[in-house]
C-alpha positions as CSV (number, residue, x, y, z in Angstrom):
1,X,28.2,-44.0,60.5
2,X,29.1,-40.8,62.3
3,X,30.4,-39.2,59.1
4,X,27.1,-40.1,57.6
5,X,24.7,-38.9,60.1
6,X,26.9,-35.5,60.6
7,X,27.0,-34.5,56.8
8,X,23.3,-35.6,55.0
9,X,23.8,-34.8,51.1
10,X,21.1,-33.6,49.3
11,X,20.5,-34.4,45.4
12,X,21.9,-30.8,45.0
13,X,24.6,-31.8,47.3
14,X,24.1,-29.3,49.7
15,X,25.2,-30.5,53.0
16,X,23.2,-30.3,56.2
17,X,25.4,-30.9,59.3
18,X,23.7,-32.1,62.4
19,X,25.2,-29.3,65.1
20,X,25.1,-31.4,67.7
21,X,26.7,-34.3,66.5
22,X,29.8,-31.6,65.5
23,X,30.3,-30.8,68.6
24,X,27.8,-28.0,69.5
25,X,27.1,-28.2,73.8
26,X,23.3,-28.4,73.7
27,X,22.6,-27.7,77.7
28,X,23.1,-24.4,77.0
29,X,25.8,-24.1,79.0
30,X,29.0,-23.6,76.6
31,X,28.7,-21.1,74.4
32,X,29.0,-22.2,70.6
33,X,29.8,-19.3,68.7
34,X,33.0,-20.1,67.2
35,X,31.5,-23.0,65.8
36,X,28.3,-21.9,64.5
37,X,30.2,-19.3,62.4
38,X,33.1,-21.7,61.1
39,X,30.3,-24.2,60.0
40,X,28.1,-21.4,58.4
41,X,31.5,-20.4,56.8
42,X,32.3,-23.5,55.4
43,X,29.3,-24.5,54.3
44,X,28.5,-21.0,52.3
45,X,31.9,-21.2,50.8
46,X,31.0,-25.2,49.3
47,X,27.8,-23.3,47.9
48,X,25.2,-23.5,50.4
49,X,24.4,-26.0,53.1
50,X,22.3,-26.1,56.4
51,X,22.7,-26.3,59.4
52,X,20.3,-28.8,61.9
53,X,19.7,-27.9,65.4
54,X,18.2,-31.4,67.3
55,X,16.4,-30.8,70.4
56,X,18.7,-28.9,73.3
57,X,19.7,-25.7,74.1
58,X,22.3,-24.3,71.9
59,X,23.8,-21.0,73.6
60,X,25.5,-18.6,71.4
61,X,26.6,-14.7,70.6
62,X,26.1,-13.1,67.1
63,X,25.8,-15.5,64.3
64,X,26.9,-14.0,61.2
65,X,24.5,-15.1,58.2
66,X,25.7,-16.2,54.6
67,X,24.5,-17.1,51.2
68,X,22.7,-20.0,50.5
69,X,22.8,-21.1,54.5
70,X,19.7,-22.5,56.1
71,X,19.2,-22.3,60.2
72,X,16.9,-25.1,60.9
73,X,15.6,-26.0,64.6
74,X,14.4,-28.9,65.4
75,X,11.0,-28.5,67.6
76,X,12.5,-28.3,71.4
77,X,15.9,-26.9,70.0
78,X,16.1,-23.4,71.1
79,X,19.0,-21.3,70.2
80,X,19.8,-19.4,72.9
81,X,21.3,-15.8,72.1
82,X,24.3,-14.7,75.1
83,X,23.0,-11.9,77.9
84,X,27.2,-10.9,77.8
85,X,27.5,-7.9,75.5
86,X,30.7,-8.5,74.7
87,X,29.3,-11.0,72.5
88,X,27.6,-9.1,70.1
89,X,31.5,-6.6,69.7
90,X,33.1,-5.5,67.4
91,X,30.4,-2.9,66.6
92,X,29.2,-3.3,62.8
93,X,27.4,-1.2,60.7
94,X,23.8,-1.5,61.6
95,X,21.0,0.4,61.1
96,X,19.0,1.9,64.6
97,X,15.1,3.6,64.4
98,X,16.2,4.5,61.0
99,X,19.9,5.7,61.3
100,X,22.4,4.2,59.8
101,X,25.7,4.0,62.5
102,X,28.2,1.5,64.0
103,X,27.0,-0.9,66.9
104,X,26.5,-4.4,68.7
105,X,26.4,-6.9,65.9
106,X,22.5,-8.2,65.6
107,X,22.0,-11.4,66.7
108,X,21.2,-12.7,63.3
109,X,23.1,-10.6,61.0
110,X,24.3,-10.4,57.5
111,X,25.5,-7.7,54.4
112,X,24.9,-8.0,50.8
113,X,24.1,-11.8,51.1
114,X,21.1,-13.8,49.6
115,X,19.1,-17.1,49.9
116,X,19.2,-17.0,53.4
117,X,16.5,-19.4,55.5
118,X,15.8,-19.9,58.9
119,X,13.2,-22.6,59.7
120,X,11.3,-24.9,61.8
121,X,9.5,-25.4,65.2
122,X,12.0,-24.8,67.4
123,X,12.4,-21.1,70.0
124,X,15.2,-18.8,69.1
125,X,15.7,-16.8,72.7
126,X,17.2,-13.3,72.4
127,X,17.3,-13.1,76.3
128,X,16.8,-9.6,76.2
129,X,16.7,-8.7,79.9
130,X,19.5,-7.2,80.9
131,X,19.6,-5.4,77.4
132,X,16.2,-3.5,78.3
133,X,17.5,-3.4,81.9
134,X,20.7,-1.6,80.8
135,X,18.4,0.7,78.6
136,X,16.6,1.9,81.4
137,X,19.9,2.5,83.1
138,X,21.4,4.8,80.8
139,X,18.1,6.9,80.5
140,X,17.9,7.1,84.2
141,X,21.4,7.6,84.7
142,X,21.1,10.5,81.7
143,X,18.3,12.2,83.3
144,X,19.2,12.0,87.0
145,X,23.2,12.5,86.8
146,X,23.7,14.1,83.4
147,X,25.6,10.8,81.9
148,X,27.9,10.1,84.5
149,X,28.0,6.7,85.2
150,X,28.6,5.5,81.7
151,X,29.4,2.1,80.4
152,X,32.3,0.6,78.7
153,X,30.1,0.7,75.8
154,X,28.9,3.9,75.8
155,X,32.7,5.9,75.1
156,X,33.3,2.9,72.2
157,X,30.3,4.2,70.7
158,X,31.1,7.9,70.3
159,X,34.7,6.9,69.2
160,X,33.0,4.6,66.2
161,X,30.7,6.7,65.2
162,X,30.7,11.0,63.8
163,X,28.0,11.7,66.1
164,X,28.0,15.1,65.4
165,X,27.5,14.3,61.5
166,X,24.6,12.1,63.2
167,X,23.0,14.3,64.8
168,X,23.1,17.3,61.9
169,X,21.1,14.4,59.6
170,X,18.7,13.6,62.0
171,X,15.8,16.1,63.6
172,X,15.7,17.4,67.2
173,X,13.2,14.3,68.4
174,X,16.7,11.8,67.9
175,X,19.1,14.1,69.8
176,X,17.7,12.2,73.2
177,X,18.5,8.7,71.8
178,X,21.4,9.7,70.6
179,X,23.0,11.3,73.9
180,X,21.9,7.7,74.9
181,X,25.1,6.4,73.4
182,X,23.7,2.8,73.9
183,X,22.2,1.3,71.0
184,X,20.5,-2.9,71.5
185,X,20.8,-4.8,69.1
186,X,18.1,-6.3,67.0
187,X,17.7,-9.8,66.9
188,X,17.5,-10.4,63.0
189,X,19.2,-7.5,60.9
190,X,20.5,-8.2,57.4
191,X,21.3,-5.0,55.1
192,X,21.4,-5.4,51.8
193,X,20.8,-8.9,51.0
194,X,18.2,-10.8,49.0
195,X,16.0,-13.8,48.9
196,X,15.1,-14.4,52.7
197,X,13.1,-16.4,54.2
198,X,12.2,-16.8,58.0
199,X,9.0,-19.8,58.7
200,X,7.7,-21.5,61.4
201,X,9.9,-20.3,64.4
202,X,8.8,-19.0,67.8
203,X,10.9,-15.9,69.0
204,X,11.4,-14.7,72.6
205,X,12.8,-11.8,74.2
206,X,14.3,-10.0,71.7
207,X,16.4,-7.0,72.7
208,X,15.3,-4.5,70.6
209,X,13.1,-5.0,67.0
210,X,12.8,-8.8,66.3
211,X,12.7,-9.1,62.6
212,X,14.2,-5.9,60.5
213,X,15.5,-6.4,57.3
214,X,17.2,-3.4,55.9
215,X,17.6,-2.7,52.4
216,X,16.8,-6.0,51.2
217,X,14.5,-7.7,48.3
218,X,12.4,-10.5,48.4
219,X,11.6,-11.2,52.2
220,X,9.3,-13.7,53.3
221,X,8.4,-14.4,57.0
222,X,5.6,-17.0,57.5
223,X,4.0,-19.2,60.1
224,X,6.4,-17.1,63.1
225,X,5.1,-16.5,66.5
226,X,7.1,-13.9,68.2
227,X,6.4,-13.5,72.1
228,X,8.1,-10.4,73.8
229,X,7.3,-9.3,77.3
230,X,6.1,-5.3,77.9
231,X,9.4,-4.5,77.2
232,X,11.4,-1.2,75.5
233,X,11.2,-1.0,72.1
234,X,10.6,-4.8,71.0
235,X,8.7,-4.6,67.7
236,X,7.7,-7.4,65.6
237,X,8.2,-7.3,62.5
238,X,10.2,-3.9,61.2
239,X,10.8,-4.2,57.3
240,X,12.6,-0.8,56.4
241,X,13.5,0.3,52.8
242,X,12.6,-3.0,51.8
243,X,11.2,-4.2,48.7
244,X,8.5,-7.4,48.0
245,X,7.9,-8.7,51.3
246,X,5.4,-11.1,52.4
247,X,3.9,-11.3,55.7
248,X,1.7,-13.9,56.6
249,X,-0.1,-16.0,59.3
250,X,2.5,-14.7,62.3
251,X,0.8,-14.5,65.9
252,X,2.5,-11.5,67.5
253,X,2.4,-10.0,70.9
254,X,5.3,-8.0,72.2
255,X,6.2,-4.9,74.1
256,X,5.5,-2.0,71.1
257,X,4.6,-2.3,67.5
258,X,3.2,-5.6,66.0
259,X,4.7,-5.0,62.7
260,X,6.0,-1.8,61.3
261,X,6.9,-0.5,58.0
262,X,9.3,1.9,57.8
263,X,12.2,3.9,55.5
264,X,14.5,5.4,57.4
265,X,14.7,9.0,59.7
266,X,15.2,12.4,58.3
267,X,17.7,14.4,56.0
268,X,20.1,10.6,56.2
269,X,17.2,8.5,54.8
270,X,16.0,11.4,52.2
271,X,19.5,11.3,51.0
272,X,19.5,7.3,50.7
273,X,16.2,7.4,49.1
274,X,15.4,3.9,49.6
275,X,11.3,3.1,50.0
276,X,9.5,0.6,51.5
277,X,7.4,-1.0,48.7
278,X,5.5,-4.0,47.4
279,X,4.5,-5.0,50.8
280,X,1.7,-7.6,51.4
281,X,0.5,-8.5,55.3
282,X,-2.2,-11.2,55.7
283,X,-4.0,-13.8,58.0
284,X,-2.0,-12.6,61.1
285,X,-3.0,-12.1,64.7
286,X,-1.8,-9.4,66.8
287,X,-2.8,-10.0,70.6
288,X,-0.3,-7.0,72.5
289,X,1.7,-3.9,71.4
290,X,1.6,-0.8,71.0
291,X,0.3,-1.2,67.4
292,X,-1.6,-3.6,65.4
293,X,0.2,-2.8,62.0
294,X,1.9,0.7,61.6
295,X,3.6,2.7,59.2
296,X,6.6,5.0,60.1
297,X,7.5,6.8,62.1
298,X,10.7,6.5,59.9
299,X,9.4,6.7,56.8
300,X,11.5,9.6,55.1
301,X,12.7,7.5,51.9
302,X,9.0,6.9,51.2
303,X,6.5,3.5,52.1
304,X,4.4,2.8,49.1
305,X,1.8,0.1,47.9
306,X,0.9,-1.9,49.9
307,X,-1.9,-4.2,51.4
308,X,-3.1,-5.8,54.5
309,X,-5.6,-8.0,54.9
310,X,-7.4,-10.4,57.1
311,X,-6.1,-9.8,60.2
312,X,-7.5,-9.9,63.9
313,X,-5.8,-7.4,66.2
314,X,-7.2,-7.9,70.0
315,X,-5.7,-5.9,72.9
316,X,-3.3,-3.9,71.0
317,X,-3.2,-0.2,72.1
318,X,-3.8,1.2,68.3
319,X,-4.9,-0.7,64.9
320,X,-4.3,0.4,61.9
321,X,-1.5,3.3,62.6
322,X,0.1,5.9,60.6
323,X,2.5,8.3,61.9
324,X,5.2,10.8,61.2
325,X,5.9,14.3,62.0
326,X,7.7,17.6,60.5
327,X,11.2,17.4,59.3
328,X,10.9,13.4,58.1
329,X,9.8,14.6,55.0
330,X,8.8,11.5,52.5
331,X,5.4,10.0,50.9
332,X,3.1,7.3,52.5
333,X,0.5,6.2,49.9
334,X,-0.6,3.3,48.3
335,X,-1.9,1.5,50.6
336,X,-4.7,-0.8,51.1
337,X,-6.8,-2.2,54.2
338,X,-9.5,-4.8,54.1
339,X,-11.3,-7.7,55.8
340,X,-9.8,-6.7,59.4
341,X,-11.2,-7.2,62.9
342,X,-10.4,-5.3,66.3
343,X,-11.3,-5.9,69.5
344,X,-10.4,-4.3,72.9
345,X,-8.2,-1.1,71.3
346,X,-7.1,0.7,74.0
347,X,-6.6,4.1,72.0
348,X,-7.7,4.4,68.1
349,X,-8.4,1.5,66.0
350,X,-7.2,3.8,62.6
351,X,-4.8,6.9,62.7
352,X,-3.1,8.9,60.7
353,X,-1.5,11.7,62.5
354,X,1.5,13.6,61.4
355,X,2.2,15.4,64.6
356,X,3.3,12.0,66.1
357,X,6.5,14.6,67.8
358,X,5.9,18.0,68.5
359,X,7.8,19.8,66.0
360,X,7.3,23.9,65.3
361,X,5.6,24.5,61.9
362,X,7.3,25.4,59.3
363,X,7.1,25.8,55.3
364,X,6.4,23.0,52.6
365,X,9.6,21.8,51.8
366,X,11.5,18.3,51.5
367,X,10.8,17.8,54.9
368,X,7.4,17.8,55.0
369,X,5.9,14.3,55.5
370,X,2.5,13.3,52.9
371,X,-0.1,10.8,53.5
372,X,-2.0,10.2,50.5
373,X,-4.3,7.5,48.5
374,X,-5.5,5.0,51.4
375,X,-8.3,2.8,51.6
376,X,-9.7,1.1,54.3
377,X,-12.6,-1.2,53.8
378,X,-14.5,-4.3,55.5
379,X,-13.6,-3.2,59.2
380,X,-14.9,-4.5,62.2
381,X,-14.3,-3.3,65.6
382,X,-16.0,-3.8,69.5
383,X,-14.7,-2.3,72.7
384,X,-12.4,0.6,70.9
385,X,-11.5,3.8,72.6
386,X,-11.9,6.0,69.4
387,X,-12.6,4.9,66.1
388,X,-11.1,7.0,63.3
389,X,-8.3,9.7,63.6
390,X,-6.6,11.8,60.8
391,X,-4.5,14.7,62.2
392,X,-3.0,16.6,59.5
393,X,-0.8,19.2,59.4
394,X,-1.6,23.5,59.1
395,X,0.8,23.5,55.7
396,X,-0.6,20.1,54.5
397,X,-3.3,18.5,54.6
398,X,-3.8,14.4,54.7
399,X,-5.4,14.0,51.5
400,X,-7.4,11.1,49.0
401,X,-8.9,8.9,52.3
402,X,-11.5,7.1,51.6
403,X,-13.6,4.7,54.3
404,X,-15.8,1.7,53.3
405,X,-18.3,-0.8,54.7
406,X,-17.1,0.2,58.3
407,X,-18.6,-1.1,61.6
408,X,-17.0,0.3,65.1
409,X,-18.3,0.5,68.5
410,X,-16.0,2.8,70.2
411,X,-15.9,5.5,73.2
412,X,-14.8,8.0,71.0
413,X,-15.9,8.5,67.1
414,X,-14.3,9.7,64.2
415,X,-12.2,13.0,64.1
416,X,-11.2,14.8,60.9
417,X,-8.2,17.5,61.3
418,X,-6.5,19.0,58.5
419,X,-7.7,16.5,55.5
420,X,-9.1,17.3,52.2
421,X,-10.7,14.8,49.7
422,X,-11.8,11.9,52.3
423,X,-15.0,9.5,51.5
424,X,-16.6,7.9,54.1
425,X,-19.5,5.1,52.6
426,X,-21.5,3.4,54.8
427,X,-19.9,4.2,57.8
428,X,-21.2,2.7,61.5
429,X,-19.8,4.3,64.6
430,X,-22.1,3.5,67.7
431,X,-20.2,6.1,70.0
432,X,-21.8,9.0,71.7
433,X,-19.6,11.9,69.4
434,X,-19.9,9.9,66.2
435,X,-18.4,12.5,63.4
436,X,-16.5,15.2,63.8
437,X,-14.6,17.2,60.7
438,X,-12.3,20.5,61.6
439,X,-10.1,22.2,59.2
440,X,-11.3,20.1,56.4
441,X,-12.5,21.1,53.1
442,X,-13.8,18.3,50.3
443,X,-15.4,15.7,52.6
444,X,-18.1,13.4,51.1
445,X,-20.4,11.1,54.0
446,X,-22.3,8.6,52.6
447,X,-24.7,6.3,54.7
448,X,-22.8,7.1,57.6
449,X,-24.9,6.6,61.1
450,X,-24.7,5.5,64.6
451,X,-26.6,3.1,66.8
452,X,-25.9,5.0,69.7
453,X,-27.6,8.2,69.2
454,X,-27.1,10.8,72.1
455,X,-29.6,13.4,73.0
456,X,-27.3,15.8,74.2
457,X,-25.0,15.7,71.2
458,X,-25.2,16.2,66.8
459,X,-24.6,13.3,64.7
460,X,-22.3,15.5,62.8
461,X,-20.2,18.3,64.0
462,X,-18.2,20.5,61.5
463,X,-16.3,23.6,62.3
464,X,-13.9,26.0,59.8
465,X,-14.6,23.3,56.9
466,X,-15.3,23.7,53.6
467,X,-17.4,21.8,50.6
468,X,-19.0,18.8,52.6
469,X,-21.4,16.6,50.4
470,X,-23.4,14.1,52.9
471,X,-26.5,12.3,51.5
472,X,-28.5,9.3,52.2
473,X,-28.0,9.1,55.7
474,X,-30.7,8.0,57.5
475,X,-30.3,9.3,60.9
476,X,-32.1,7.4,64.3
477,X,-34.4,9.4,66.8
478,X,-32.2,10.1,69.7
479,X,-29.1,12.4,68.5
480,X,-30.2,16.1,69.4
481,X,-29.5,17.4,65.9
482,X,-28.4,16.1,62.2
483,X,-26.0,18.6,61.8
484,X,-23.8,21.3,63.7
485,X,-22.1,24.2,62.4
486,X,-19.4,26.2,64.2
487,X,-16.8,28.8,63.2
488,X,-16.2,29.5,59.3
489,X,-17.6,27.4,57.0
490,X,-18.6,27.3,53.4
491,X,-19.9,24.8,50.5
492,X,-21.9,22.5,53.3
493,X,-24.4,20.4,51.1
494,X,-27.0,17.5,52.6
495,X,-28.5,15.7,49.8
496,X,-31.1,12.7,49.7
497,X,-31.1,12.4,53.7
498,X,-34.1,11.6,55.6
499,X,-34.8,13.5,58.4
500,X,-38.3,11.9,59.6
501,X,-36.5,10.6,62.8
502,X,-34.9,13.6,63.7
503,X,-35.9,16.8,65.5
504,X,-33.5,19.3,64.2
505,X,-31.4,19.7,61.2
506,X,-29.2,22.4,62.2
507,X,-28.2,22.4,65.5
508,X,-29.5,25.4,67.4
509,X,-26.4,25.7,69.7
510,X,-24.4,26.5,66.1
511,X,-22.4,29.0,66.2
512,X,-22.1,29.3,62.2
513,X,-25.9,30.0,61.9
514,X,-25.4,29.7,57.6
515,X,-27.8,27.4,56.5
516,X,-26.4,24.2,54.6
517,X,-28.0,23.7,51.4
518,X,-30.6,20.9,51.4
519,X,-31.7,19.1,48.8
């Protein structure tokens, strides 16, 4: 009866071994490593198989992934991941904000396997603590003492690792992290491997990014609530140079991004040339973090096409984010937003900025980062610091933007910087410095307005632009002018507005006193 109950055969005879009934301690007490691994082992060389977690705590180090293995937890099983560092040696290869290098094993972690599940309602605890405490050690101790008091961790690193090849692939804003010469692991990592799927889980305390495929195909991670504290670095969900992944109805809060999409950092991901594509994020709820969902800053192989949908952010410091910054070089376009809700945004509910660091200019080349060909549509926001943000760059501009059926009330309105061919249609911003374009050329308003018109302030301020189209707006009584016109500009065209409700077209304090054409 034992041997029945321990190994269940399926009609495809895969085998599902109950963990605790082979011997797995499930107080949480003794670890259980060495027989999680042997189990997955076995089972993956037989051709697949799963492995059944029954209510208990089951403490273990880094659990090394194979084909055609499913993790299932029972709900009240949590799998409990060691606080002991030495349970996550040897170093492996991993990949860390985008750089490939040698490290502490993940806590889930595989290479160049597929049909991988993990499953269930059960809690897998990464018991990150002391990881994030030792973090903040190492910075302190580099700031304060000039890396002194280094761990036993720290000279393994640097003797595992060409760290000057490192930092030659990998811009000026890394050379701080990488003097860190301590590098968490993340809590899922699998590199190269196909066909996974992670549903119905609860996450805790990961040490560093939760979920981050790398290099794989055909990800799927549905039905997961991940809970991290404020805590360093503790993303969501971080697919990088991944391909078809499906994201849907996860309730996330944690200590930074939500979920990220990324493609790897600088002249070592340009040189891999692996994108993020084929992406689709829906139905989720992101309640803490730095950012609802955000692409990059590690995006140098390119994050293409790709959609996100129905989704309520509330209390997250940013929305919809975009960033990157001279020297990653690589695209971001292709992307679609709709049907999205924000409350309680603590900074911008969009941006696009590509000065995320504060690199020197320098010419158009490989390195220069491109965003390009985004819509955003069907957006509703309340209690949002600003609105809308693009912050281009002096050598390129963010380019093909286009706004829809957009409804914010927010501090703070909309600011244009460096962008060329942006469309905003019936656009809502009830702030007191609604629209504001700089260093912009080929911007077309349509119907855009606010319901918080300010006597001391223009609905519209442009400076040093060039060839702005806005027509049928229908402006309230209360902003002091339609329109105001500072520095150089050129090709400023109102169309089919109406103006009954308005004192002044052009604003009187404007220091560009050329008339816009009116028609």
């Amino acid at each position: 009866m034992v041997l029945l109950s321990l190994l269940i055969l399926s009609p495809l005879s895969a085998e599902t071994v109950n963990m605790k009934l082979a011997g797995a301690d499930d107080r949480g007490k003794t670890i259980n490593t060495g027989l999680i691994n042997a189990t997955i082992a076995g089972l993956s060389g037989k051709g697949g198989g799963t492995l059944y977690f029954p209510a208990g705590k089951y403490l273990t180090g880094a659990i090394k992934l194979k084909s055609n293995i499913t993790i299932e937890l029972e709900s009240g099983a949590t799998l409990l991941f060691s606080d002991h560092f030495d349970d996550y040696l040897p170093f492996v290869e991993m990949r860390y904000e985008g750089v490939v290098m040698k490290s502490f094993s993940p806590l889930f972690y595989a290479v160049e396997e597929e049909n991988i599940t993990i499953k269930g309602r059960g809690t897998i605890d990464g018991q990150g603590k002391k990881w994030w405490n030792e973090f903040y050690r190492v910075i302190v101790d580099l700031r304060d003492n000039g890396k002194r008091d280094l761990n036993k961790y720290q000279p393994l690193w640097e003797k595992e690792n060409d760290v000057e090849e490192l930092h030659r692939l990998t811009n000026s804003d890394f050379t701080g992290t990488l003097d860190r010469r301590f590098f968490r692991p993340p809590l899922f990592q699998t590199l190269r491997c196909n066909n996974i799927r992670i549903e119905g889980v609860t996450v805790i305390n990961s040490p560093f990014w939760t979920i981050n495929p790398e290099f794989c195909e055909n990800i799927t991670v549905t039905g997961v609530t991940i809970n991290n504290p404020d805590s360093p670095n503790t993303d969501g969900i971080n697919p990088s140079s991944c391909k078809n992944v499906h994201i849907s109805d996860c309730h996330i809060t944690v200590g930074d991004d939500c979920i990220t999409l990324k493609s790897g950092r600088d002249e070592q991901a340009r040189n891999l040339a692996v994108p993020c594509e084929n992406i689709t994020i829906t139905n989720c709820t992101m309640l803490a973090g730095h950012g609802g969902v955000v692409i990059g800053s590690e995006m140098s192989g390119d994050v293409r096409k790709v959609t996100i949908s129905n989704c309520v952010f509330d209390g997250t410091d940013r929305g919809i984010r975009l960033k990157s910054t001279r020297g990653r070089g690589g695209i971001v376009e292709e992307i679609r937003v709709n049907n999205i809700v924000m409350k309680n945004i603590q900074q911008e509910a969009i941006i696009m900025n590509l000065k995320y660091s504060n690199m020197d200019p320098e010419p158009v080349s490989e390195r220069t980062p491109i965003f390009r060909n985004i819509h955003i549509s069907g957006l509703t926001g309340s209690e949002v610091n600003r609105a809308i943000e693009i912050i281009g760059l002096e050598e390129i501009a963010v380019s093909d933007i286009t706004f829809s059926d957009i409804n914010i009330q927010s501090k703070e309105g909309v600011r244009i910087d460096y962008a060329k061919n942006i469309f905003l249609r019936d656009v809502r911003i009830d702030s007191s410095s609604p629209f504001t374009v700089l260093n912009s050329e080929n911007i077309a308003m349509h119907n855009v307005s606010t319901g918080t018109p300010d006597v001391d302030k223009p609905l519209i301020s442009v400076k040093d632009s060039k060839d702005l189209f806005i027509q049928g707006c229908f402006p309230m009584p209360g902003n002091r002018s339609f329109i105001q016109l500072d520095g150089k500009n050129e090709g400023i065209v109102l169309k089919n507005n109406y103006f009954g409700r308005i004192g002044t077209v052009l604003d009187a304090e404007s220091k560009d006193k050329t008339n816009p054409i009116i028609e």
